[in-house]
Backbone as ProteinMPNN parsed JSONL, in Angstrom:
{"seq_chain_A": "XXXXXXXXXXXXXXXXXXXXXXXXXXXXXXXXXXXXXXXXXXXXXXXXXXXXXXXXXXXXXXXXXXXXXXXXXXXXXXXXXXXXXXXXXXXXXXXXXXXXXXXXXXXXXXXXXXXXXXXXXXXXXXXXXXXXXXXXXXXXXXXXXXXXXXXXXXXXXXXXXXXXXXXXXXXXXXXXXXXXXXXXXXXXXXXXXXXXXXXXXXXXXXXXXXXXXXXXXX", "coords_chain_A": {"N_chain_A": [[96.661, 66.957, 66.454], [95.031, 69.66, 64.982], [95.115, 73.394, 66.043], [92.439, 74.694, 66.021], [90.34, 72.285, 65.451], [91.528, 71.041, 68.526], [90.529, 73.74, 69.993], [87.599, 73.33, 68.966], [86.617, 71.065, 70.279], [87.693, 71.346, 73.076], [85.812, 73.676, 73.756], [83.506, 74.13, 75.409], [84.944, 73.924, 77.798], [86.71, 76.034, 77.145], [85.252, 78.225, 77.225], [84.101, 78.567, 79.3], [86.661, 78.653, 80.951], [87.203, 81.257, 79.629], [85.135, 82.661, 81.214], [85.539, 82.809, 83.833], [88.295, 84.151, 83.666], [87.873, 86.909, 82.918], [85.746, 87.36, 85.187], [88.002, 87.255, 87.394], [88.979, 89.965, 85.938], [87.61, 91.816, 85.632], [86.365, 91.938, 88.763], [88.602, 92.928, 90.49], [88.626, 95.192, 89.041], [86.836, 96.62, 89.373], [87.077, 96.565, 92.378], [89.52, 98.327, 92.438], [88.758, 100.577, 91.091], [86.971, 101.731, 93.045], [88.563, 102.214, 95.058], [90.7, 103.464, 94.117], [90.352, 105.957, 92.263], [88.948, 107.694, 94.539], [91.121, 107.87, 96.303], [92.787, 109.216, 94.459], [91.644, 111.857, 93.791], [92.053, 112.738, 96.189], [94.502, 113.002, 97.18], [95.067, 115.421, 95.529], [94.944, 117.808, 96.205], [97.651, 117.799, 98.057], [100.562, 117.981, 98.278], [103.05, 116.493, 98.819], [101.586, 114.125, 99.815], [100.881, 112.953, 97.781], [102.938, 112.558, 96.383], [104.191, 110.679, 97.938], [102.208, 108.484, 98.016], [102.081, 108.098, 95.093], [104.747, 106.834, 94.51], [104.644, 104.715, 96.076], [102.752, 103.295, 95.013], [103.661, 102.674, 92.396], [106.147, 101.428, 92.958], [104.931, 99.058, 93.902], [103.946, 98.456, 91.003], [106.614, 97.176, 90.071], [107.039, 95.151, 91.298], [107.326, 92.015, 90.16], [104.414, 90.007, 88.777], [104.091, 87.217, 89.291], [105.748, 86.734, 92.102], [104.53, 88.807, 93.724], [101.838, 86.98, 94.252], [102.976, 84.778, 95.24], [103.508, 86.447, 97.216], [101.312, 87.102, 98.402], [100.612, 84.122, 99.32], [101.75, 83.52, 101.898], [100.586, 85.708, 103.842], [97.585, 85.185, 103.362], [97.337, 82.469, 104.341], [97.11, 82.185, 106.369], [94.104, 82.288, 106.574], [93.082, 80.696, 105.577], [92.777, 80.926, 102.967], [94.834, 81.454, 100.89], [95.682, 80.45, 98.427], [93.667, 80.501, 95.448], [91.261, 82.316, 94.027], [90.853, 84.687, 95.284], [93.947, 85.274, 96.547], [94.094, 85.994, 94.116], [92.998, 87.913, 93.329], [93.343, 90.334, 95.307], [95.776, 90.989, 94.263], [95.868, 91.178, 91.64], [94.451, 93.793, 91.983], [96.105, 95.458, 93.569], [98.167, 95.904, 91.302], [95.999, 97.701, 89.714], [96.114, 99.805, 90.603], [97.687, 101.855, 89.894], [97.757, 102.871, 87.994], [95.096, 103.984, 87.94], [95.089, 105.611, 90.102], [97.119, 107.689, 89.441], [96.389, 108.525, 86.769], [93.959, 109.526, 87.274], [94.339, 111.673, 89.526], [96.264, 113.242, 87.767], [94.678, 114.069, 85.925], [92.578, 115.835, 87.062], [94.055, 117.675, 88.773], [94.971, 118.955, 85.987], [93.026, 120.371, 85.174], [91.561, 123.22, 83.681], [92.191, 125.933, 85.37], [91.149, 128.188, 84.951], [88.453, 127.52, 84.405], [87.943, 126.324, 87.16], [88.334, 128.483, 88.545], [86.143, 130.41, 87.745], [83.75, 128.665, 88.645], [84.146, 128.935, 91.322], [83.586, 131.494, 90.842], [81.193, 131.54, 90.977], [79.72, 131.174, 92.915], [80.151, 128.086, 94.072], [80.234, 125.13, 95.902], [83.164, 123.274, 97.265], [82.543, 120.928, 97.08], [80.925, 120.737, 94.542], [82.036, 122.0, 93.099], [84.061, 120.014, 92.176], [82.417, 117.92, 91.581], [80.778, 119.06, 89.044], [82.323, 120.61, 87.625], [85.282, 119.292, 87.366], [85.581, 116.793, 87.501], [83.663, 116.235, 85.015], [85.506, 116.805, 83.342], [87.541, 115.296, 83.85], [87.024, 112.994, 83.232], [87.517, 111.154, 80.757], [90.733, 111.575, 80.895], [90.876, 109.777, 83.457], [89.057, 107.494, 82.483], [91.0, 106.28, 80.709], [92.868, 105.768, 82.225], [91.354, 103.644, 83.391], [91.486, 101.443, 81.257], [93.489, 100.699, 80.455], [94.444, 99.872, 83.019], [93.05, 97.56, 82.939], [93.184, 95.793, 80.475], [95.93, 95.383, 81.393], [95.234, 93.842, 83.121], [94.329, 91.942, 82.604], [96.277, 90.547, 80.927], [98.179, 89.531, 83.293], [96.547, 88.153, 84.854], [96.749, 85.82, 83.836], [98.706, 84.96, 84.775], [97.627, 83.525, 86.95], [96.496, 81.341, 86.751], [98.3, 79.824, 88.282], [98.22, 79.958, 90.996], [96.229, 78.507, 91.573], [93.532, 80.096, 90.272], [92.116, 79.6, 88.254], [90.979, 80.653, 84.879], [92.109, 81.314, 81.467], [94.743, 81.274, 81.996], [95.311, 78.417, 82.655], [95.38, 76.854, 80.371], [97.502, 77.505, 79.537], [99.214, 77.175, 81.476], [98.679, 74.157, 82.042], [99.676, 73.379, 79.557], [102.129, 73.725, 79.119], [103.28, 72.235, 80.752], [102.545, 69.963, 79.409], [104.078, 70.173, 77.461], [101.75, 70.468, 75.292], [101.683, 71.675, 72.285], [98.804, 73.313, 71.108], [97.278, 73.472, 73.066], [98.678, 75.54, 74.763], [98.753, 77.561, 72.931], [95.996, 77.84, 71.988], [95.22, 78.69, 74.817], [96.811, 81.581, 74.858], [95.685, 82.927, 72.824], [93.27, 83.356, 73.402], [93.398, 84.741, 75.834], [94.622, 87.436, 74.23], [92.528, 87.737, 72.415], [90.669, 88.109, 74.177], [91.585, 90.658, 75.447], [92.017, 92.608, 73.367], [89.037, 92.316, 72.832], [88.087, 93.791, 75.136], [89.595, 96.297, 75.648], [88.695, 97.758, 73.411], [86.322, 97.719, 73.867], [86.362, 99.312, 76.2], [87.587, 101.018, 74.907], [85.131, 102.102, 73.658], [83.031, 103.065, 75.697], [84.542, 105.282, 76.463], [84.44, 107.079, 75.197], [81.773, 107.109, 74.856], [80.736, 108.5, 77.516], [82.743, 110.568, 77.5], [81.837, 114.071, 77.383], [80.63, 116.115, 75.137], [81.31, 118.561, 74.308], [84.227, 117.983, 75.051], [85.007, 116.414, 73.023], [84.553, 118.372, 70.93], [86.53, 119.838, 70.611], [88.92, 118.178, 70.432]], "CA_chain_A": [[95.417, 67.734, 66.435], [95.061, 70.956, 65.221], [94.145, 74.315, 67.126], [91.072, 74.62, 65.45], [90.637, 70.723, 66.388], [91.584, 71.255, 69.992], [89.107, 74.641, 70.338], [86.118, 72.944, 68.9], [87.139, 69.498, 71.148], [87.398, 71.906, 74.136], [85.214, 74.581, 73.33], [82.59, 74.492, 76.863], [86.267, 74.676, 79.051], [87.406, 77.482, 77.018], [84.5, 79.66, 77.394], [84.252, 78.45, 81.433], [87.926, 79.72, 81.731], [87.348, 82.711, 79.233], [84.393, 83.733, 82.254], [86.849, 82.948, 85.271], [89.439, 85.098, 83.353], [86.746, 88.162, 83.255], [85.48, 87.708, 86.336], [88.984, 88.04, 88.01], [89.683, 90.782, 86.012], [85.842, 93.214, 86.306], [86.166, 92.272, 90.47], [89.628, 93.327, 90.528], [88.777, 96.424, 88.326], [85.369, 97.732, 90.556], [87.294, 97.72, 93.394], [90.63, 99.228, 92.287], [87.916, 102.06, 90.712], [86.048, 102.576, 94.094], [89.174, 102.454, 95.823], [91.602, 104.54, 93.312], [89.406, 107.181, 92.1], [88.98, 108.552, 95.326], [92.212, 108.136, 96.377], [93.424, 110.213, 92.846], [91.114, 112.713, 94.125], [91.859, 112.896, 97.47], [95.667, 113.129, 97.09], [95.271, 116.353, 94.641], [95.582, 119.094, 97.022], [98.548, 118.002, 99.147], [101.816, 117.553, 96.957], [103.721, 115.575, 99.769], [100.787, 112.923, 100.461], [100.759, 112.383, 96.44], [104.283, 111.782, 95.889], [104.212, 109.173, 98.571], [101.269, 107.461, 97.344], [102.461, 107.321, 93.925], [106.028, 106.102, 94.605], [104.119, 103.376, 96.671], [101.667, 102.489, 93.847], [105.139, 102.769, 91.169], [106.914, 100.352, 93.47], [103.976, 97.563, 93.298], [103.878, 97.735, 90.01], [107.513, 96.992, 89.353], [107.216, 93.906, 91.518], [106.835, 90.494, 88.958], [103.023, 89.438, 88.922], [104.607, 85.683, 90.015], [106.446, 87.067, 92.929], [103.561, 89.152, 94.063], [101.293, 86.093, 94.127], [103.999, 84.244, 96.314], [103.877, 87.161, 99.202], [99.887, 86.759, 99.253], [100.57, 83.07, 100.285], [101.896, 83.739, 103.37], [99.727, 87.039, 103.995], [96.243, 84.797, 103.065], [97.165, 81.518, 104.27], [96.213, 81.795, 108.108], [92.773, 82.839, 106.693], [92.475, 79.458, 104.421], [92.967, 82.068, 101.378], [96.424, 81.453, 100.236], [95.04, 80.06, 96.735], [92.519, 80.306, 94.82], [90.892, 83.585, 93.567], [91.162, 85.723, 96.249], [94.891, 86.266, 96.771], [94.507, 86.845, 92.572], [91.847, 89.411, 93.109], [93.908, 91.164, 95.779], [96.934, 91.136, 93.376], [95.346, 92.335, 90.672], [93.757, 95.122, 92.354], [97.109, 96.245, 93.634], [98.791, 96.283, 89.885], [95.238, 98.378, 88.829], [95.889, 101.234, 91.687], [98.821, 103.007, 89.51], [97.235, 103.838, 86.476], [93.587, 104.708, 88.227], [95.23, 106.689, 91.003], [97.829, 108.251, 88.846], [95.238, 109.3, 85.839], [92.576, 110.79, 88.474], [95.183, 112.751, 90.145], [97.113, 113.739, 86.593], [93.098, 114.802, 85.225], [92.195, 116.661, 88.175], [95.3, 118.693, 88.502], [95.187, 119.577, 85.032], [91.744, 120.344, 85.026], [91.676, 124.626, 83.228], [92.084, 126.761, 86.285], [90.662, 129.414, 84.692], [87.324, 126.815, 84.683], [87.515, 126.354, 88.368], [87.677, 129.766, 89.055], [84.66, 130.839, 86.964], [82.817, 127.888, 89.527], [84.377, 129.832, 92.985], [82.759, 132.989, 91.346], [79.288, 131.618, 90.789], [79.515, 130.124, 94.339], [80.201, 126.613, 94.08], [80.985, 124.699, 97.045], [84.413, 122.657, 96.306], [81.875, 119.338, 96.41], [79.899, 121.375, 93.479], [83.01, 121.834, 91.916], [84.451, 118.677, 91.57], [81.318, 116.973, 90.904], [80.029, 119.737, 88.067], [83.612, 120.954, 86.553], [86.425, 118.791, 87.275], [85.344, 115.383, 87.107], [83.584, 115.803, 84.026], [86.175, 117.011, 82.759], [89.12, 114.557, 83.745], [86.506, 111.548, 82.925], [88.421, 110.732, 79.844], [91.879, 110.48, 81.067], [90.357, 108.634, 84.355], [88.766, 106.253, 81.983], [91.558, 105.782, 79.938], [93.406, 104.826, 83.217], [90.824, 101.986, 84.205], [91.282, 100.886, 80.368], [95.335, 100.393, 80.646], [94.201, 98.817, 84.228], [91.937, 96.242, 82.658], [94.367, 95.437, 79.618], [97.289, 95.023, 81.996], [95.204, 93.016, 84.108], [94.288, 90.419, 81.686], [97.44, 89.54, 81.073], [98.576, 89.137, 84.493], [95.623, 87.099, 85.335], [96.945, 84.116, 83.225], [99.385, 83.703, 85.479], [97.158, 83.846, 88.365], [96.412, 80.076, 87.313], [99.262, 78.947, 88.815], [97.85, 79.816, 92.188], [94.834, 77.832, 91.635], [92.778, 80.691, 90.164], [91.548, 79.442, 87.105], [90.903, 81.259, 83.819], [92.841, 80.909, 80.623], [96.233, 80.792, 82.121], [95.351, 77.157, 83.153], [95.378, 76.299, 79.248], [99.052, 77.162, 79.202], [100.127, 75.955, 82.717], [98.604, 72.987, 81.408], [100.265, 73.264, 78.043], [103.485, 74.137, 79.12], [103.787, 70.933, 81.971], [102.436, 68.959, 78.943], [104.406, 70.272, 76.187], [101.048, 70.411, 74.728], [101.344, 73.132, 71.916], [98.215, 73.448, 71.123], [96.795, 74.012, 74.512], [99.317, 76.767, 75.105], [98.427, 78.549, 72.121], [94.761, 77.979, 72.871], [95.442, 80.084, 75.899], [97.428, 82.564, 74.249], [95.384, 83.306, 71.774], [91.909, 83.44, 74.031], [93.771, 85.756, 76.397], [94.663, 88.004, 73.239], [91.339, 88.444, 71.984], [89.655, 88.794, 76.175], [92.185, 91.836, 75.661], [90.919, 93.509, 72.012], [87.787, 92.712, 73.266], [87.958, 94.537, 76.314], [90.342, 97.611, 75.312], [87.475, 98.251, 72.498], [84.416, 97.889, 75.008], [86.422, 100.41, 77.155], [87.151, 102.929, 74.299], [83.824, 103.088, 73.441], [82.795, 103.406, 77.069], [85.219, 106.416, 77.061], [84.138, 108.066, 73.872], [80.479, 107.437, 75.632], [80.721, 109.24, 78.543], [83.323, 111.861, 76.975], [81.225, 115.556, 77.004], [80.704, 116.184, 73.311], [82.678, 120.074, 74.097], [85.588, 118.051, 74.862], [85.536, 115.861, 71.814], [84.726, 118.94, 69.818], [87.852, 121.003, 71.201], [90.199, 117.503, 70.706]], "C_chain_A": [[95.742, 69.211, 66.16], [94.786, 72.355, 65.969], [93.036, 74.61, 67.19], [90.533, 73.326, 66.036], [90.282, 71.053, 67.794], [90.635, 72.565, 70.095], [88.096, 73.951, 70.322], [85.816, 71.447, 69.683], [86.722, 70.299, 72.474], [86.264, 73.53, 74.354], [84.451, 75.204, 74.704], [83.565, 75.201, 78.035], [86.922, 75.474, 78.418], [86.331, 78.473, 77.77], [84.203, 79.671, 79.111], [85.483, 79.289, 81.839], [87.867, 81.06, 81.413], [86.14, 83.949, 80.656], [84.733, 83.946, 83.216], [87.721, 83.959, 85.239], [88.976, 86.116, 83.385], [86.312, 88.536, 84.241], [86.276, 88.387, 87.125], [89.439, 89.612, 87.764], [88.67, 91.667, 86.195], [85.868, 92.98, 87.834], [87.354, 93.528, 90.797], [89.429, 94.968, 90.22], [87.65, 97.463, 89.045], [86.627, 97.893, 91.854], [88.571, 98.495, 94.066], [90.054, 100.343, 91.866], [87.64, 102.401, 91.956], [87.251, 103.044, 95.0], [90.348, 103.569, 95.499], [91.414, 105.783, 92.902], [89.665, 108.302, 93.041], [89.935, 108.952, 95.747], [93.214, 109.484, 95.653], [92.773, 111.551, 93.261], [91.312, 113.625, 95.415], [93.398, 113.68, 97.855], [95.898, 114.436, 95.694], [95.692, 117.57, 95.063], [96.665, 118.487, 98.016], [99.629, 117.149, 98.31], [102.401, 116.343, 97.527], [103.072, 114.706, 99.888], [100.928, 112.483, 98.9], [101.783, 112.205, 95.571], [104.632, 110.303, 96.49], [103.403, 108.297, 98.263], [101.707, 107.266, 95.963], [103.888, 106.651, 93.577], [105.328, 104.448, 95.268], [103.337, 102.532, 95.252], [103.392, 102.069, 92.613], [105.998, 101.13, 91.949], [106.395, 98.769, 93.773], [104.18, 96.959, 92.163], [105.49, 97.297, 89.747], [108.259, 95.775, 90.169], [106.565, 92.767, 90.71], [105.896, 89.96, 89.249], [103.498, 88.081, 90.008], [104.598, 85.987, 91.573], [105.38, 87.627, 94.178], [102.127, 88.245, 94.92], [101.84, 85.334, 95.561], [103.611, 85.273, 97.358], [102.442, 86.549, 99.269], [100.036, 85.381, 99.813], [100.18, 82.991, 101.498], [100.66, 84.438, 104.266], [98.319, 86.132, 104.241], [96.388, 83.736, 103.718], [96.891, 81.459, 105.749], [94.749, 81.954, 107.684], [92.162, 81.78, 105.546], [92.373, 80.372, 103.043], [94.063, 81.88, 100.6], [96.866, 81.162, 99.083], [94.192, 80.117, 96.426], [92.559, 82.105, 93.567], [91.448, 84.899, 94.168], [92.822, 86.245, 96.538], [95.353, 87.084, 94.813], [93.705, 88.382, 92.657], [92.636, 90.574, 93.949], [95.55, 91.932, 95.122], [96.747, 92.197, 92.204], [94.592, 93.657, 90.919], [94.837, 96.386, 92.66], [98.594, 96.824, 92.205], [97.539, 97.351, 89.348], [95.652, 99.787, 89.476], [96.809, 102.172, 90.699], [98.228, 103.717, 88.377], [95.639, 104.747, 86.791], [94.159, 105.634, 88.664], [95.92, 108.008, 90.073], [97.113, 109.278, 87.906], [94.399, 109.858, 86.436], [93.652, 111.485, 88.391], [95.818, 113.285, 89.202], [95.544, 114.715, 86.179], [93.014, 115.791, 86.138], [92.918, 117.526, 88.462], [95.335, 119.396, 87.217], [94.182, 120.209, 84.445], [92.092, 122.24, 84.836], [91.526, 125.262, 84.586], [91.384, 127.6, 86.094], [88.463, 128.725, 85.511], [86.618, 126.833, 86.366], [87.524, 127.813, 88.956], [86.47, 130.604, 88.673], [83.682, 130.1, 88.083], [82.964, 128.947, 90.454], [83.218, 130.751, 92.365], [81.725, 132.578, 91.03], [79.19, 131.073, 91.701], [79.498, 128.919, 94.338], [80.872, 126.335, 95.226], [82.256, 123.782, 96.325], [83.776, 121.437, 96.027], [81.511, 119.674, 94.697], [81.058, 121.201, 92.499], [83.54, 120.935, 91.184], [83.14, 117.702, 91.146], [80.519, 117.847, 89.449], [81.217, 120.189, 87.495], [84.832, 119.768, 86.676], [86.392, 117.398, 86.844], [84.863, 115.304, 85.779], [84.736, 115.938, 82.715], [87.614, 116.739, 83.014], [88.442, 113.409, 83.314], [87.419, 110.971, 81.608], [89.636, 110.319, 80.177], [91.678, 109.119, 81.923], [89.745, 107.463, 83.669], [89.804, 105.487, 80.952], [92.93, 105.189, 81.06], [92.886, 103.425, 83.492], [90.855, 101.052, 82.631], [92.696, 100.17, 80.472], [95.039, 99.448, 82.027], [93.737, 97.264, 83.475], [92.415, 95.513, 81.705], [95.522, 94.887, 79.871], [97.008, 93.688, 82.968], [94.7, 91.477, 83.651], [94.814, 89.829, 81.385], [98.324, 89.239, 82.093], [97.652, 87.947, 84.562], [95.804, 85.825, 84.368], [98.156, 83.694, 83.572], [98.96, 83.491, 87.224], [96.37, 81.677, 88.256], [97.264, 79.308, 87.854], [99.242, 78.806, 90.423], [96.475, 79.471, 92.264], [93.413, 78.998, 91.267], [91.916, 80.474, 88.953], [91.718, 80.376, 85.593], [91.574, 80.721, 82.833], [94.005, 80.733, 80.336], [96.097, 79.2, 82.076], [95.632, 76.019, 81.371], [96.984, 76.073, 78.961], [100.064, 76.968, 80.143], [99.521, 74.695, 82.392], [99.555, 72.445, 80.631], [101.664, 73.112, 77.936], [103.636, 72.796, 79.996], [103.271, 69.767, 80.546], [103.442, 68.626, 77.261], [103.469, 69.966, 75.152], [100.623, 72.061, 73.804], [100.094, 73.994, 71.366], [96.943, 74.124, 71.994], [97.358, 75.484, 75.094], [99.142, 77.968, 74.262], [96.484, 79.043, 71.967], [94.649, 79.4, 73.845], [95.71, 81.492, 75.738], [96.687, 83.598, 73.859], [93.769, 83.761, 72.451], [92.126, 84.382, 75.27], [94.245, 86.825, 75.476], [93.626, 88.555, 72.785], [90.374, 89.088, 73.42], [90.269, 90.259, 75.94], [91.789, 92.826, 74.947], [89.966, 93.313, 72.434], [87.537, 94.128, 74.713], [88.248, 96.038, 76.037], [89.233, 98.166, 74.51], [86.606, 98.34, 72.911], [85.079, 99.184, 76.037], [86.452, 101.64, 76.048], [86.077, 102.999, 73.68], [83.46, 103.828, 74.621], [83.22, 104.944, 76.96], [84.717, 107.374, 76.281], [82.724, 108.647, 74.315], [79.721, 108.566, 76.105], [81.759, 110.668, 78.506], [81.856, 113.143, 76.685], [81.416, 115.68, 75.765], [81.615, 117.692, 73.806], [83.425, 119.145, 74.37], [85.608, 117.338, 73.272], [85.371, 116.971, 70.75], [86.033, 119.491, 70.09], [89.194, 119.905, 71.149], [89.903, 117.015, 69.21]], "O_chain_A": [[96.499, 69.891, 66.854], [93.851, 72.147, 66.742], [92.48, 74.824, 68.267], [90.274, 73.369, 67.238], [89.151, 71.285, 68.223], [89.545, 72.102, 70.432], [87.49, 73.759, 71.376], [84.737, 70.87, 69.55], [85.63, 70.065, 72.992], [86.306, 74.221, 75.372], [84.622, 76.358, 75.096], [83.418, 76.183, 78.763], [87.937, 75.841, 79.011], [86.571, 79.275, 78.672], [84.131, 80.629, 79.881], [85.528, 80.215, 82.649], [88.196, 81.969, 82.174], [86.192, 85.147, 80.932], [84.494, 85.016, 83.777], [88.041, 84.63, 86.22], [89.713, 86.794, 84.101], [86.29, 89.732, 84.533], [86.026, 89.491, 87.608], [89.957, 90.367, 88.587], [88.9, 92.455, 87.113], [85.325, 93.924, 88.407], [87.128, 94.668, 91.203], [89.918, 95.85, 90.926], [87.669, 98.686, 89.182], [87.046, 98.983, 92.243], [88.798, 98.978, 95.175], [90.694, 101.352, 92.162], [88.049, 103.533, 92.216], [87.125, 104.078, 95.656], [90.824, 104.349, 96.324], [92.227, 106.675, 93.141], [90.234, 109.369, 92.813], [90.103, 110.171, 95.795], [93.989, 110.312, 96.132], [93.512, 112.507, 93.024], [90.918, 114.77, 95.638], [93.5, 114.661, 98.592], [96.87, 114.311, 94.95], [96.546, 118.283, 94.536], [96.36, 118.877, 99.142], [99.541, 116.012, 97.848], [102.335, 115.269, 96.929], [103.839, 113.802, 100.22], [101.158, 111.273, 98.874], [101.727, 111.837, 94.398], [105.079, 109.28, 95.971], [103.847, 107.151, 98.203], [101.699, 106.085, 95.618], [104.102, 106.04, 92.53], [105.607, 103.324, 94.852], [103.496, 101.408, 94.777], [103.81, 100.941, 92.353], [106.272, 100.07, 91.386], [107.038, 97.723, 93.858], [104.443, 95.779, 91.932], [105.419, 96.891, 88.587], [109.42, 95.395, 90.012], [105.341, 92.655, 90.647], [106.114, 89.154, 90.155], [103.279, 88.025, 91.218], [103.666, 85.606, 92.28], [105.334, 87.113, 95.296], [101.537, 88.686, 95.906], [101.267, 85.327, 96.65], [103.379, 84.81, 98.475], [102.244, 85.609, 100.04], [99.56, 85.313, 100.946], [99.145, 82.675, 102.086], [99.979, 83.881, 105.127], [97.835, 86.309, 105.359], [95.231, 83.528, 104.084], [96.363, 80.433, 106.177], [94.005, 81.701, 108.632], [91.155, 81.927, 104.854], [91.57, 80.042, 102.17], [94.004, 82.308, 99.447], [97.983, 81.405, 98.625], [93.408, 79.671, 97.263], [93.363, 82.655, 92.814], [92.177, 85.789, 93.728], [93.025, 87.443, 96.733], [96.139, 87.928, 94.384], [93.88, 89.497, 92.165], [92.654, 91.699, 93.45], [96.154, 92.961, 95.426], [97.156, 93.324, 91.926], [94.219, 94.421, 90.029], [94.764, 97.575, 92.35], [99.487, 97.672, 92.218], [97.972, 98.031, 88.417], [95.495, 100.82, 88.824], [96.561, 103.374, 90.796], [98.279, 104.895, 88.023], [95.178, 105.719, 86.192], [94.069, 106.682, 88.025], [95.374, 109.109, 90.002], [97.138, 110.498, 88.069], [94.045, 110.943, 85.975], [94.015, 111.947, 87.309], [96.272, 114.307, 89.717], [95.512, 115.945, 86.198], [93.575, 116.821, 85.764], [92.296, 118.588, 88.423], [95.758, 120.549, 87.292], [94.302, 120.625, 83.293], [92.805, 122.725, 85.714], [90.395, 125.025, 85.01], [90.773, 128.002, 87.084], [87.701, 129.13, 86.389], [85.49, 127.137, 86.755], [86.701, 128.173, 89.798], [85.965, 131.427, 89.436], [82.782, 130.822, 88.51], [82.115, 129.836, 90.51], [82.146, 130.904, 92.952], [81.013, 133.507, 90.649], [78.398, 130.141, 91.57], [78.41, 128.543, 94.772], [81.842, 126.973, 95.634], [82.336, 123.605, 95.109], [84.119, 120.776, 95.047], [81.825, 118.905, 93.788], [81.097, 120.532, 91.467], [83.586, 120.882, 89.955], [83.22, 116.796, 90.316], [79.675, 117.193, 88.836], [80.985, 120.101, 86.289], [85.218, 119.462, 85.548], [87.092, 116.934, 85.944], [85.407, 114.43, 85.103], [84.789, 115.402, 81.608], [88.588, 117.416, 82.685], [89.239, 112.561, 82.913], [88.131, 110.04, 81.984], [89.975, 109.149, 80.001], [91.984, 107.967, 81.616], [89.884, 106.381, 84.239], [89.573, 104.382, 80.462], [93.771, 104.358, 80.719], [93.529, 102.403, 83.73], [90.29, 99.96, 82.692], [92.74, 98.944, 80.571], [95.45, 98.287, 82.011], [94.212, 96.14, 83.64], [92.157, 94.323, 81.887], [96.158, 94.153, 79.115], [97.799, 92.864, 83.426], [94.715, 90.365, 84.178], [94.534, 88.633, 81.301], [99.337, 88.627, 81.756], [98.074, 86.818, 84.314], [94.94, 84.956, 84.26], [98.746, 82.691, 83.17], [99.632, 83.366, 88.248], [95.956, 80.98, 89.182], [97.043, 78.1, 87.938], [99.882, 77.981, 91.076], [95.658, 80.087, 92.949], [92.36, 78.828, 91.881], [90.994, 81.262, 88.738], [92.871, 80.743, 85.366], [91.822, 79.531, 83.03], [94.521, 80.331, 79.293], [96.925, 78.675, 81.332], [95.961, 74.834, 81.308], [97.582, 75.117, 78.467], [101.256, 76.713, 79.971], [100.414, 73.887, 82.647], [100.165, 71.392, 80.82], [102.298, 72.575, 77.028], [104.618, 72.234, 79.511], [103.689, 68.621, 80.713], [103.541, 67.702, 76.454], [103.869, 69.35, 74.165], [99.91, 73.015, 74.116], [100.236, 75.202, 71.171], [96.052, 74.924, 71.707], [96.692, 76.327, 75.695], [99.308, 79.123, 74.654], [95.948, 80.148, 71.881], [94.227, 80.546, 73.692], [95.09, 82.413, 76.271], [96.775, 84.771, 74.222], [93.155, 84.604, 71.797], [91.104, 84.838, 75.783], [94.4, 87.707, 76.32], [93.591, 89.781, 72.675], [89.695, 90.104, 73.569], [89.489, 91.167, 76.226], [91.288, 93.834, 75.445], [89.493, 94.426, 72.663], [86.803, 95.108, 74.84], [87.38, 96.904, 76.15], [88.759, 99.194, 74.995], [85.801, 99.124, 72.407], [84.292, 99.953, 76.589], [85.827, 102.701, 76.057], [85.912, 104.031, 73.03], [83.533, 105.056, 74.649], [82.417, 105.813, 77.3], [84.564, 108.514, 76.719], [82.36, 109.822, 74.299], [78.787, 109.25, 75.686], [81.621, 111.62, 79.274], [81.017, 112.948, 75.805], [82.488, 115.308, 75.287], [82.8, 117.654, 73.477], [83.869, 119.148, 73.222], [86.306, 117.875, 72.413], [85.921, 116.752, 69.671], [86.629, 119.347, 69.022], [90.291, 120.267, 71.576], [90.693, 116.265, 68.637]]}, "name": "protein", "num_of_chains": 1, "seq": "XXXXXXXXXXXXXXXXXXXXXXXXXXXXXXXXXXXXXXXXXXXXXXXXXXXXXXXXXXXXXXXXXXXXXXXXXXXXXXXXXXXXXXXXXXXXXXXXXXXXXXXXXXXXXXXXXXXXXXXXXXXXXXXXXXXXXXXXXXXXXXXXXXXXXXXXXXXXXXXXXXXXXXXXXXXXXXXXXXXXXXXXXXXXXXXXXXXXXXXXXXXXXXXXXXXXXXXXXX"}
């Protein structure tokens, strides 16, 4: 059978896994944003609290998705959690934290001093500030953090079927226990495009919500 063949044969359980594989990765990605963001923000004024948080976030990521997966077992499995979604969603949330936290806190720091002092002298409280100069004007890198998040996390999440999470890994843990090459390239190839699709829905997003002065001034 060809791949073409096998797609239009399986066509209903691709697009079921291609919405499992999305789901995991948009939960994952809200609440590594609600939780990273602030964090990136929070950790801007105090040098020492934002070396330790980003050595911590640095040292997640440079543990092997697989491996990762394996600790939640343990961690989830008194709480009947130990497979499924949930220790993927907590996985993948902790691979999204480096690039959100990192890009806030890189934007925000680099944000024109001169800018924030022009706010102080028209009286801005520091809320005023960061919500009317700084943020709009780190939104770009910050979104081009949760884009690298959401890219990175799509291809993790196909091996998050191996802990019973579903999506379009399951085509090539299938594929691969069946030496079915078709199935594995299936997968491949439907986690490939989830990714161009996505990366391109975020840089518009970013271009979006980009301030037209910065895109004129870049």
């Amino acid at each position: 059978m060809s791949i073409i063949g096998f797609i239009q044969q399986n066509l209903d359980q691709a697009l079921t896994l291609s919405l499992e594989h999305l789901f995991l990765v948009f939960l994952s990605l809200c609440i590594a944003m609600v939780t990273g963001i602030p964090t990136g923000i929070a950790i801007t004024k105090n040098d020492a609290l934002a070396k330790k948080v980003l050595e911590v976030a640095n040292i997640l990521m440079t543990v092997p998705s697989i491996a990762l997966f394996g600790i939640m077992l343990p961690i989830l499995a008194p709480y009947g959690l130990g497979l499924g979604k949930v220790p993927a969603v907590v996985a993948l949330v902790l691979y999204s934290e480096l690039p959100i936290i990192r890009n806030t806190y890189t934007a925000i720091r680099n944000v024109d001093s001169s800018l924030v002092d022009a706010g102080k002298g028209m009286g801005l409280t520091r809320w005023q500030l960061l919500k009317e100069v700084e943020i709009p004007l780190a939104v770009p890198v910050i979104l081009a953090g949760l884009r690298t998040a959401a890219v990175m996390n799509i291809g993790i999440a196909a091996i998050a079927a191996y802990i019973g999470a579903g999506g379009l890994g399951v085509f090539i843990q299938q594929g691969i226990s069946r030496s079915y090459e078709e199935m594995i390239i299936t997968g491949a190839l439907g986690v490939s495009i989830l990714a161009i699709l996505v990366d391109s829905g975020m840089a518009l997003i970013e271009r979006r919500l980009t301030s037209k002065g910065l895109k004129i001034e870049a």
